[in-house]
Biopython code that builds the backbone (N, CA, C, O; Angstrom):
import numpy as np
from Bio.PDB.StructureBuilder import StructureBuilder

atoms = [
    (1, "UNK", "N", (27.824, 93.683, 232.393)),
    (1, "UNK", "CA", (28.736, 94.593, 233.053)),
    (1, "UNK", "C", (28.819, 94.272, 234.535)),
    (1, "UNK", "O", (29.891, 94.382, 235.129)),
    (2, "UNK", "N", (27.561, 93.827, 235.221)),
    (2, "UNK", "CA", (27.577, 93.533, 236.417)),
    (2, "UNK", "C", (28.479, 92.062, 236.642)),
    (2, "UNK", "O", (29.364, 91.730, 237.431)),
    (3, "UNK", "N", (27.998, 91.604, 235.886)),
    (3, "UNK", "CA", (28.666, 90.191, 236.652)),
    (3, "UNK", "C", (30.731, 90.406, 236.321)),
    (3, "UNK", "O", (31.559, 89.949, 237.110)),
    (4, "UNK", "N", (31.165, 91.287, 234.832)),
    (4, "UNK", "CA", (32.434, 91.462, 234.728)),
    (4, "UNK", "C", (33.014, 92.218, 236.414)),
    (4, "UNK", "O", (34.046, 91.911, 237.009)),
    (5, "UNK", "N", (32.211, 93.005, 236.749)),
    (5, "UNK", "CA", (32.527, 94.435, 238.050)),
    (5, "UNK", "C", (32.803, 93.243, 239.481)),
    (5, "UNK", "O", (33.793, 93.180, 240.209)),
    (6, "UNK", "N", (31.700, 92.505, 239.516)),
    (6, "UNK", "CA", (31.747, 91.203, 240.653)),
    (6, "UNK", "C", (33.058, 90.228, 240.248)),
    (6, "UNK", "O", (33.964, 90.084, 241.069)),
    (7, "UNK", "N", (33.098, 89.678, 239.156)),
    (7, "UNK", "CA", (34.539, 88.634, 239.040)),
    (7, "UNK", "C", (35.801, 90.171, 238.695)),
    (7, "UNK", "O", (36.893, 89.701, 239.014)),
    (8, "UNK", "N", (35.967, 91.236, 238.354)),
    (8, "UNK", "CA", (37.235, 91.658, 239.037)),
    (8, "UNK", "C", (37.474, 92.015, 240.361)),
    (8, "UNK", "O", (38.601, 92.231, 240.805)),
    (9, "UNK", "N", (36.205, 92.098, 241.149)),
    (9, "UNK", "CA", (36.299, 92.437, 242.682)),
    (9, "UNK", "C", (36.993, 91.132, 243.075)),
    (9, "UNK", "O", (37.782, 91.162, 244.019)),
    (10, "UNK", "N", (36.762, 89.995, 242.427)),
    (10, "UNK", "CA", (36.846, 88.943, 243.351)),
    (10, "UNK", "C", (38.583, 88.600, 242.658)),
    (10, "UNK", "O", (39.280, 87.798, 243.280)),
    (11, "UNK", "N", (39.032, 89.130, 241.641)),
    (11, "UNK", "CA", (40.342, 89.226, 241.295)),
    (11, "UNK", "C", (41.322, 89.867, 241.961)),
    (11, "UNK", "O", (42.513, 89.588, 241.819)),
    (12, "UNK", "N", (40.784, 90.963, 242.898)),
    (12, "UNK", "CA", (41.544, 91.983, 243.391)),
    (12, "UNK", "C", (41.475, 93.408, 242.641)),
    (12, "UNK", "O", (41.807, 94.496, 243.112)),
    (13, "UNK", "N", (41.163, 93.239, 241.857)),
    (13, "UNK", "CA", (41.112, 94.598, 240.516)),
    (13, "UNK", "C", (39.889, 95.296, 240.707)),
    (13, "UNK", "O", (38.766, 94.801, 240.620)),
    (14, "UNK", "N", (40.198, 96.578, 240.996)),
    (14, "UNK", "CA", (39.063, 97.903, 241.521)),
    (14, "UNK", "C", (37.678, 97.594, 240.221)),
    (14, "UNK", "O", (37.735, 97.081, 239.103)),
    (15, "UNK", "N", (36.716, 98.080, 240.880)),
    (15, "UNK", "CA", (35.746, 97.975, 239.204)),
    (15, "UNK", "C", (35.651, 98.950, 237.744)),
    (15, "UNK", "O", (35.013, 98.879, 236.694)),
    (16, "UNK", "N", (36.837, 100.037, 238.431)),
    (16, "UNK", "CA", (37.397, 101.190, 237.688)),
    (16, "UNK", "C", (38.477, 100.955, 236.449)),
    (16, "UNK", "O", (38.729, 101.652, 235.466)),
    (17, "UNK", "N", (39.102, 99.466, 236.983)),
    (17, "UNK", "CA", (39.778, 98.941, 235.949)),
    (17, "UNK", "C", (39.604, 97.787, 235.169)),
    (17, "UNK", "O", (40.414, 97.294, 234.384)),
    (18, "UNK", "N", (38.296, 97.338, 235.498)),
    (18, "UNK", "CA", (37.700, 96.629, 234.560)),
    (18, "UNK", "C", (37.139, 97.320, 233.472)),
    (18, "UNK", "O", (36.489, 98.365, 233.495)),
    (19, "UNK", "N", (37.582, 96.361, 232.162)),
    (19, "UNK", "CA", (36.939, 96.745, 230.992)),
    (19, "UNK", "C", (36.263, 96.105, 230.424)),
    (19, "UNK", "O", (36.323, 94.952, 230.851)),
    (20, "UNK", "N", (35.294, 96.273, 229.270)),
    (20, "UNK", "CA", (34.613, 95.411, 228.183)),
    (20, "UNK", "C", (35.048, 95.187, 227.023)),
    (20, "UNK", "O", (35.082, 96.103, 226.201)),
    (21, "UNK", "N", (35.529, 93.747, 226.672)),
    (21, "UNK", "CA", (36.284, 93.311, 225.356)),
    (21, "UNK", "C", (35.173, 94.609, 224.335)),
    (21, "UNK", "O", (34.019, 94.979, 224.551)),
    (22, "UNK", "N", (35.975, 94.927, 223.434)),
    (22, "UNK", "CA", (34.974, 96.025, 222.390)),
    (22, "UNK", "C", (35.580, 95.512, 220.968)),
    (22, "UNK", "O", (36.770, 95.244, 220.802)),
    (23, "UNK", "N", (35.062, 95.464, 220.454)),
    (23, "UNK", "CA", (35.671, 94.887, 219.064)),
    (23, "UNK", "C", (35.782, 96.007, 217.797)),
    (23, "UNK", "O", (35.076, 97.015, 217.841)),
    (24, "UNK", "N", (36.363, 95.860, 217.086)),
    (24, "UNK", "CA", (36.793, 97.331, 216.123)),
    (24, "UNK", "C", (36.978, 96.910, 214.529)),
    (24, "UNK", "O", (37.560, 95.868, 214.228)),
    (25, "UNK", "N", (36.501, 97.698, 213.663)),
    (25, "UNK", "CA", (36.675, 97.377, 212.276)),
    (25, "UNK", "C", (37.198, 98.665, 212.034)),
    (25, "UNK", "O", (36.792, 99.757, 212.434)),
    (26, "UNK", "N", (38.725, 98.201, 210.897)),
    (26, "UNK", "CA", (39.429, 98.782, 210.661)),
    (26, "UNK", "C", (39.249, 99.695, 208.824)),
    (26, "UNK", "O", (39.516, 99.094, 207.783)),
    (27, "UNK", "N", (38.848, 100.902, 208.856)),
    (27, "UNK", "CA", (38.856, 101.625, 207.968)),
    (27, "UNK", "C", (39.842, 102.272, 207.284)),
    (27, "UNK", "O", (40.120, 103.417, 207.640)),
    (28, "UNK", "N", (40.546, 101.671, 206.192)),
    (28, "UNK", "CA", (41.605, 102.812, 205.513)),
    (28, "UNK", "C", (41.014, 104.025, 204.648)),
    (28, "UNK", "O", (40.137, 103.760, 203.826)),
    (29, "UNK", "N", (41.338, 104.988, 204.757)),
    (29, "UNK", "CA", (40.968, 105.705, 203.782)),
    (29, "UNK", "C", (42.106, 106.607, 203.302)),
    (29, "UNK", "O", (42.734, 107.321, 204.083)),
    (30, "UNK", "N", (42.401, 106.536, 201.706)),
    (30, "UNK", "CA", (43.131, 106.536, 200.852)),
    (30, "UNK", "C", (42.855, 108.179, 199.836)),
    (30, "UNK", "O", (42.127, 108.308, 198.852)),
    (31, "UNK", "N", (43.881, 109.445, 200.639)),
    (31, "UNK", "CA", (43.295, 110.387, 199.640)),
    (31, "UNK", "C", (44.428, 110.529, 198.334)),
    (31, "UNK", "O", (45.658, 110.496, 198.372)),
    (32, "UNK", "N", (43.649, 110.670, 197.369)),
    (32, "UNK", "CA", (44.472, 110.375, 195.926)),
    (32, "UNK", "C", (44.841, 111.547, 195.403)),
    (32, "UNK", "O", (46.045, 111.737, 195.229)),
    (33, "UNK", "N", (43.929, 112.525, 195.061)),
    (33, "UNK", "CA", (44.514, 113.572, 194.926)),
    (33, "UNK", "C", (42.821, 114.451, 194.913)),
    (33, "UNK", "O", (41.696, 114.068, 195.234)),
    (34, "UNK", "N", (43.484, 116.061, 194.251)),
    (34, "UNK", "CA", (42.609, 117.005, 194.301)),
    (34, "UNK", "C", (42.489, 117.577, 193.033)),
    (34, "UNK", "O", (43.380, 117.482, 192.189)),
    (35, "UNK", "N", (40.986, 118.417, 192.777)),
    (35, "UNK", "CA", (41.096, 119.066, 191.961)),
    (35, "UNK", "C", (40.439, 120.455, 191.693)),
    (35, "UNK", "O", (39.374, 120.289, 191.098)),
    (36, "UNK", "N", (40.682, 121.620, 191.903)),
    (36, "UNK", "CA", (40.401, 122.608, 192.195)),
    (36, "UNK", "C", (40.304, 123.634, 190.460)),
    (36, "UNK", "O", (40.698, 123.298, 189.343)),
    (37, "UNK", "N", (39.761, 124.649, 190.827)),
    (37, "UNK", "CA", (39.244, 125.019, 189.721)),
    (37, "UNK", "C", (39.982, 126.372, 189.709)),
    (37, "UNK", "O", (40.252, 126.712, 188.557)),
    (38, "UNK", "N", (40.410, 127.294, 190.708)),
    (38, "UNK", "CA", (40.413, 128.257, 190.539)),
    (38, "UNK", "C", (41.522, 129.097, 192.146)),
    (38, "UNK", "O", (40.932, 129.456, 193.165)),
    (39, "UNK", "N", (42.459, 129.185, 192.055)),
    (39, "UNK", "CA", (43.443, 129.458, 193.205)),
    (39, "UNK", "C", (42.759, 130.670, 193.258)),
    (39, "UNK", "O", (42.198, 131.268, 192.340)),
    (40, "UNK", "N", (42.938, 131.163, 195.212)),
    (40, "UNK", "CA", (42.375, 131.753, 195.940)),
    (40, "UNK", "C", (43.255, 132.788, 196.261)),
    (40, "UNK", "O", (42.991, 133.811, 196.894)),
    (41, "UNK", "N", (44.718, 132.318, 195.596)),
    (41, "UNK", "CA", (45.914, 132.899, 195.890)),
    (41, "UNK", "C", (46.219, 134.104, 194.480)),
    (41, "UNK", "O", (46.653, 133.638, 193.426)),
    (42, "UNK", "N", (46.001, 135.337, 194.573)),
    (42, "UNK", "CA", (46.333, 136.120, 193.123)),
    (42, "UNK", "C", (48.040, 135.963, 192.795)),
    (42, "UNK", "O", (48.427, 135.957, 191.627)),
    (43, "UNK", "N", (48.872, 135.857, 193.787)),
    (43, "UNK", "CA", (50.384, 135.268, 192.675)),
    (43, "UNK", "C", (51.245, 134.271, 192.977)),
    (43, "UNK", "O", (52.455, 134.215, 192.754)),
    (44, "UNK", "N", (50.399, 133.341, 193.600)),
    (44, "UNK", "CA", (50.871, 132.028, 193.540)),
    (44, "UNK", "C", (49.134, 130.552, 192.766)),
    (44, "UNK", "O", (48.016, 130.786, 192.306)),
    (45, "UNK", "N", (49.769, 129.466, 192.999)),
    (45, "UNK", "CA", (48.777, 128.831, 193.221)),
    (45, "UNK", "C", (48.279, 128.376, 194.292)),
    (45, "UNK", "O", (48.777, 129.088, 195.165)),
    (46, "UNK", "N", (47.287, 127.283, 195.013)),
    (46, "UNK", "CA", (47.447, 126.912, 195.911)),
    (46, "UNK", "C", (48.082, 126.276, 196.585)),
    (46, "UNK", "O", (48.824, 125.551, 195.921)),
    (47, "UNK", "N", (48.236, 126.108, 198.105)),
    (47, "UNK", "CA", (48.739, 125.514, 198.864)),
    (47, "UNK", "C", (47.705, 124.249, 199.654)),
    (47, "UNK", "O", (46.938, 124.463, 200.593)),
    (48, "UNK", "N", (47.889, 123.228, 199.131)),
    (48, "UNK", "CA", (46.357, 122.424, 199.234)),
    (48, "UNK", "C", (47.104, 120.958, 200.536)),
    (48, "UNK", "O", (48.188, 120.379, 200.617)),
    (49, "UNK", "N", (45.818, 120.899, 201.311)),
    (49, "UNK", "CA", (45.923, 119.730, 202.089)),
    (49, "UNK", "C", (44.327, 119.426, 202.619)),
    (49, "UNK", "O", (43.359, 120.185, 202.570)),
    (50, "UNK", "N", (44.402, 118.257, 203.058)),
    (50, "UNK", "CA", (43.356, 117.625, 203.817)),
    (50, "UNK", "C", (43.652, 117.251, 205.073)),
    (50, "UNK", "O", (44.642, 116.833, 205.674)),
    (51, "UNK", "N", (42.178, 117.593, 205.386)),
    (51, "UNK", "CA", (41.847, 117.325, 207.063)),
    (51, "UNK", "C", (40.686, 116.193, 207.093)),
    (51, "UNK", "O", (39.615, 116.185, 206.487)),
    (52, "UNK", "N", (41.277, 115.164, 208.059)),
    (52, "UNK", "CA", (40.219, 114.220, 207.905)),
    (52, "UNK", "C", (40.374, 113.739, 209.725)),
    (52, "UNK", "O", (41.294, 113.551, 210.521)),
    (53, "UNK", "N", (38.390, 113.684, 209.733)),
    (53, "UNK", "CA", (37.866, 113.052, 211.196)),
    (53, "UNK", "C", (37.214, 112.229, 211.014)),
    (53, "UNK", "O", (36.962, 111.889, 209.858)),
    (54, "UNK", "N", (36.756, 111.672, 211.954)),
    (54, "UNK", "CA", (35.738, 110.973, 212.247)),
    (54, "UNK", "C", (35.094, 110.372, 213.462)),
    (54, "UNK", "O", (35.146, 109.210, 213.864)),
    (55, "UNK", "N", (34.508, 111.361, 213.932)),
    (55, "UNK", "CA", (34.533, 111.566, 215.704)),
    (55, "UNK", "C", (33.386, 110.498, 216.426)),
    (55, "UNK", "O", (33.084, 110.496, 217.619)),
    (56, "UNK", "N", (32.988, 109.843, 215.651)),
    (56, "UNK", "CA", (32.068, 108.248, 216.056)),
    (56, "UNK", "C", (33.042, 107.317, 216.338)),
    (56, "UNK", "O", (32.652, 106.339, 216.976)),
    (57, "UNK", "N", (34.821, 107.379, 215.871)),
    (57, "UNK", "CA", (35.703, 106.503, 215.842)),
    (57, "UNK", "C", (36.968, 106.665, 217.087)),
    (57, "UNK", "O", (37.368, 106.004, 218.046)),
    (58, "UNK", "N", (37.272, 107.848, 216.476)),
    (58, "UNK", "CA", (38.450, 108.430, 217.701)),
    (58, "UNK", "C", (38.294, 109.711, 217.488)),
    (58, "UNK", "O", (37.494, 110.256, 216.728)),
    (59, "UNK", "N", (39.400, 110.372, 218.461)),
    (59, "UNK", "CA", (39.010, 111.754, 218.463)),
    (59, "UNK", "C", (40.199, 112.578, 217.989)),
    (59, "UNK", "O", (40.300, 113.783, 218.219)),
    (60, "UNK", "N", (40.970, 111.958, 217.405)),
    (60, "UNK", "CA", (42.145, 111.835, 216.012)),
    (60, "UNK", "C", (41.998, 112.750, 215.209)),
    (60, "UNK", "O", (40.975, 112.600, 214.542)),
    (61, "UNK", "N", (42.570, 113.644, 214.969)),
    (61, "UNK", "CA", (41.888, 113.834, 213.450)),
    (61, "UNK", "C", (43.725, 113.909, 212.763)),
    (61, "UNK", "O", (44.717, 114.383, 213.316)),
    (62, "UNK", "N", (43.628, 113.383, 211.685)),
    (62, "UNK", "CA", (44.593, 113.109, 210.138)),
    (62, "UNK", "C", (44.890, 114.475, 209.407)),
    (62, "UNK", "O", (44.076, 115.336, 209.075)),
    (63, "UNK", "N", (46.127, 114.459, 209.255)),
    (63, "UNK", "CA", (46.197, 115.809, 208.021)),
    (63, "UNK", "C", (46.983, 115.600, 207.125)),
    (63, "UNK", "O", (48.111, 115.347, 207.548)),
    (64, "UNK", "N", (46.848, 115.593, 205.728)),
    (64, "UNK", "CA", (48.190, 115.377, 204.219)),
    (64, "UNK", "C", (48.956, 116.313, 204.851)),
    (64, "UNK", "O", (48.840, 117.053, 205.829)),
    (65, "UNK", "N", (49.892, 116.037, 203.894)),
    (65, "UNK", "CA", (51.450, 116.829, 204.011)),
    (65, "UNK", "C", (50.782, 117.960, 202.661)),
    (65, "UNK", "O", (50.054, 117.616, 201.730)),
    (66, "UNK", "N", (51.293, 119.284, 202.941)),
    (66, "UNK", "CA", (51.282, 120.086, 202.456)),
    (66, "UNK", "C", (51.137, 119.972, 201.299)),
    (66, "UNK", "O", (50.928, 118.765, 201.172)),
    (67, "UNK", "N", (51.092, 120.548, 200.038)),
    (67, "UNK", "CA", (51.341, 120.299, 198.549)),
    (67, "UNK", "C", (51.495, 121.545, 198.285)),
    (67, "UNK", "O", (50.432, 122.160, 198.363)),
    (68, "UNK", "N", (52.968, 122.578, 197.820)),
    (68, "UNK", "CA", (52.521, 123.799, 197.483)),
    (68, "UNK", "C", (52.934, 124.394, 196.483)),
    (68, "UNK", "O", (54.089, 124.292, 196.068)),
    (69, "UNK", "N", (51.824, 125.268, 195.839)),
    (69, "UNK", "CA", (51.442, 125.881, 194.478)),
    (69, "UNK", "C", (51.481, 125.276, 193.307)),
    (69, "UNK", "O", (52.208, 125.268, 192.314)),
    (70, "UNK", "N", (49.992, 124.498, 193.877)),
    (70, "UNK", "CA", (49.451, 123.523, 192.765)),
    (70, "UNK", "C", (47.998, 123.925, 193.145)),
    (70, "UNK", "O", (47.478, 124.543, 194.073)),
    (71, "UNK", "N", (47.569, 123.290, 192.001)),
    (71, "UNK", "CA", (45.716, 123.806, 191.984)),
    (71, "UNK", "C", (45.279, 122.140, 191.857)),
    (71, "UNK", "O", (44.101, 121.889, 192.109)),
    (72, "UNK", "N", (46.251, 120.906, 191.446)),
    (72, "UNK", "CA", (45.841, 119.760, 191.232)),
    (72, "UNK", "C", (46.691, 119.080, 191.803)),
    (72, "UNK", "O", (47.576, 118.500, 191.172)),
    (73, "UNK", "N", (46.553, 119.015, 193.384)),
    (73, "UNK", "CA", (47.411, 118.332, 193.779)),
    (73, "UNK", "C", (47.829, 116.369, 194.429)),
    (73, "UNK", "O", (46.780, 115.816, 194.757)),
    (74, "UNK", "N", (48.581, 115.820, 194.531)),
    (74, "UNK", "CA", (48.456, 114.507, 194.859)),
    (74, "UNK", "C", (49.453, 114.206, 195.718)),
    (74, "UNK", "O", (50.617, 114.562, 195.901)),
    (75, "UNK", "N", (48.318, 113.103, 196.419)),
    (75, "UNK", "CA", (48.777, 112.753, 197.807)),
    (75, "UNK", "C", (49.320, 110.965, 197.896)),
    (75, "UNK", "O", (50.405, 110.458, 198.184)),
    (76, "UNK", "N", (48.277, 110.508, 197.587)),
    (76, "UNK", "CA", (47.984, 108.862, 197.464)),
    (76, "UNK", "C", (48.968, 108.239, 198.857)),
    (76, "UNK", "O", (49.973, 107.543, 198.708)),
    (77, "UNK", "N", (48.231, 108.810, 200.596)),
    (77, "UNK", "CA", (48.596, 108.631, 201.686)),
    (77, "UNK", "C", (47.305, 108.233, 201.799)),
    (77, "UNK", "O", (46.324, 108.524, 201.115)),
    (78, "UNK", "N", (47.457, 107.354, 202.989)),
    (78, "UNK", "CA", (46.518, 105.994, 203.686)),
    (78, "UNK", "C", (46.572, 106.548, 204.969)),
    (78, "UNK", "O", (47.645, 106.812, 205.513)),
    (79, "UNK", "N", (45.012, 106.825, 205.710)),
    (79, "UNK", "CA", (44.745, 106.670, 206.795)),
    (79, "UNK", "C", (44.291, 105.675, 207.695)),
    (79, "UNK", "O", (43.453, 105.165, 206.952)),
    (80, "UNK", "N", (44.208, 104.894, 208.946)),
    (80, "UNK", "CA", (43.836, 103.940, 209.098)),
    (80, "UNK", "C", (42.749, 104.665, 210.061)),
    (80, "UNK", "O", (43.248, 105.729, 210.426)),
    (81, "UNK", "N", (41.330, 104.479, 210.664)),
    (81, "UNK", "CA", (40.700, 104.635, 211.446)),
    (81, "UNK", "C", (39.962, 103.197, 212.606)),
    (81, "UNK", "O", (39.027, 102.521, 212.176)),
    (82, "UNK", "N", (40.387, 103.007, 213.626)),
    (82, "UNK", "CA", (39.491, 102.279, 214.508)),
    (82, "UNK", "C", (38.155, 102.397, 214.457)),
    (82, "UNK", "O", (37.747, 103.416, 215.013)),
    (83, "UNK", "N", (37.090, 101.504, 213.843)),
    (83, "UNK", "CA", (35.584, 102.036, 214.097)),
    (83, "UNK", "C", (35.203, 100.982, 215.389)),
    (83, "UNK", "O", (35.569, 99.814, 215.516)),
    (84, "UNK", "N", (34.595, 101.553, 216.035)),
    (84, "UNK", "CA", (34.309, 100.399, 217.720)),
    (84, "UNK", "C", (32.631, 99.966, 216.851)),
    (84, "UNK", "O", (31.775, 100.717, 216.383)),
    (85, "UNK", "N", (32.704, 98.386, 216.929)),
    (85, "UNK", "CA", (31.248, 97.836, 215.683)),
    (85, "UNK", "C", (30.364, 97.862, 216.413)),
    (85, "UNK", "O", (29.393, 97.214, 216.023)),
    (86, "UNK", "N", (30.224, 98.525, 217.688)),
    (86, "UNK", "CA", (28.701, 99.134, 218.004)),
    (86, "UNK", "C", (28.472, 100.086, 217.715)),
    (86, "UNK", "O", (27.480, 100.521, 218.299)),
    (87, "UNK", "N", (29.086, 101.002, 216.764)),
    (87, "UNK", "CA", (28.868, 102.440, 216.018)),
    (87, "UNK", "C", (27.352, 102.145, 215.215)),
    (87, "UNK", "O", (27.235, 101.235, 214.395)),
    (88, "UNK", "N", (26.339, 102.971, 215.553)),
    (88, "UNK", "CA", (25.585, 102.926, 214.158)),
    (88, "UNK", "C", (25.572, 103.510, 213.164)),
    (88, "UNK", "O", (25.794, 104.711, 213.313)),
    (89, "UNK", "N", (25.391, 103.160, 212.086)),
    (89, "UNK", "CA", (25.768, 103.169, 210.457)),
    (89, "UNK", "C", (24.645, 103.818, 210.092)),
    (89, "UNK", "O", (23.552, 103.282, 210.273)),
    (90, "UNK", "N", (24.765, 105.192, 209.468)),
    (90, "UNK", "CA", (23.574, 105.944, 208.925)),
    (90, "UNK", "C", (23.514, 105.691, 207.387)),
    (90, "UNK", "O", (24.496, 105.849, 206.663)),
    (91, "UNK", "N", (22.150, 105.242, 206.889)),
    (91, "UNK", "CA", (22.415, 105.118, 205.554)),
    (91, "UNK", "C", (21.287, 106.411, 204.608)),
    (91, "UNK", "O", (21.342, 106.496, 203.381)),
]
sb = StructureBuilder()
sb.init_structure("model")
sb.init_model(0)
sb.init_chain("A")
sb.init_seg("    ")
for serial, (resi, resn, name, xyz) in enumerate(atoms, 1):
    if name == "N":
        sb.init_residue(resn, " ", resi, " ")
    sb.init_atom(name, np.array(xyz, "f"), 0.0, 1.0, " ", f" {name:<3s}", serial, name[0])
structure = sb.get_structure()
């Protein structure tokens, strides 16, 4: 970091706008559908969607498109997530 902060000083470029190349692996995640047992709703069915994060990656968060009055509903929409590969991986 030090020696990047010294060669943009010597570029002209503040050390505020220097950055560090970061490298990123790209995660799709693919929700297919749902399956629920029992609507929450007494005279309809449900109204079903997903919320998806992942706050080690970005600070993004994803939502399906609605699905409504279904108890089994389907999506089969693709999220893409940036993971930065100095994340550590809990197993």
């Amino acid at each position: 970091m030090a020696s990047a902060l010294l060669e943009s000083e010597r570029k002209g470029v503040s050390p505020l706008q220097a950055k560090e190349a970061v490298s990123y692996w790209t995660l799709n995640v693919t929700i297919l559908r749902a399956e629920t047992h029992q609507s929450r709703d007494y005279w309809s069915e449900s109204d079903c969607y997903v919320i998806l994060s992942l706050p080690t990656a970005t600070a993004i968060t994803y939502r399906t498109a609605t699905v409504s009055n279904t108890n089994n509903p389907e999506w089969d929409e693709t999220f893409t997530f940036r993971v930065p590969t100095n994340v550590k991986v809990s197993q």
